[in-house]
N, C-alpha and C positions, 0 to 999 in steps of 0.2 A: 601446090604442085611444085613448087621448089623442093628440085635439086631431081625431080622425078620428072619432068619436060627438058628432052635436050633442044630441042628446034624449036623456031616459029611454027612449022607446018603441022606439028603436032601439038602446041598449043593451041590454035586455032580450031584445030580441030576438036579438041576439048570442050572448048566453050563452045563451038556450036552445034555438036549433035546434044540434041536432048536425053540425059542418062536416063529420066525416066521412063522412054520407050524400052528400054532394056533389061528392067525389072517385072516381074509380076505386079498386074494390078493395084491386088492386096498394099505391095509396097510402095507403090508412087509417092505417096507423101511422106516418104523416106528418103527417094534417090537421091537427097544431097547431101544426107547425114555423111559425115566423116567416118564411115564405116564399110567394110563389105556388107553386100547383100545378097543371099541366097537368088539363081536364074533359073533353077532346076538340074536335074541331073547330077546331084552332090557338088554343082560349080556354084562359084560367086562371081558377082561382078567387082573389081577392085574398088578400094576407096578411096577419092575425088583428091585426098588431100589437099584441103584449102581451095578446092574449085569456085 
């Protein structure tokens, strides 16, 4: 997440909502892959870089 987190308040927040929730299913044993992930709708969820 360097260079991609300007605050504390938003790194914290980072590590503590679980990106999993955020994903389909299907995907959960993905959310921490260094990647976007498809959410539905043609969107993605961004990726974690180095989370």
């Amino acid at each position: 997440m360097l260079g991609v987190i300007r605050t504390p308040e938003v790194r914290r927040a980072a590590l503590t909502v679980p990106r999993e929730e955020f994903v389909p299913e299907h995907l959960r044993r993905d959310a921490y892959r260094d990647t976007p992930l498809p959410i539905g709708e043609g969107q993605t969820i961004s990726a974690p870089h180095g989370h």
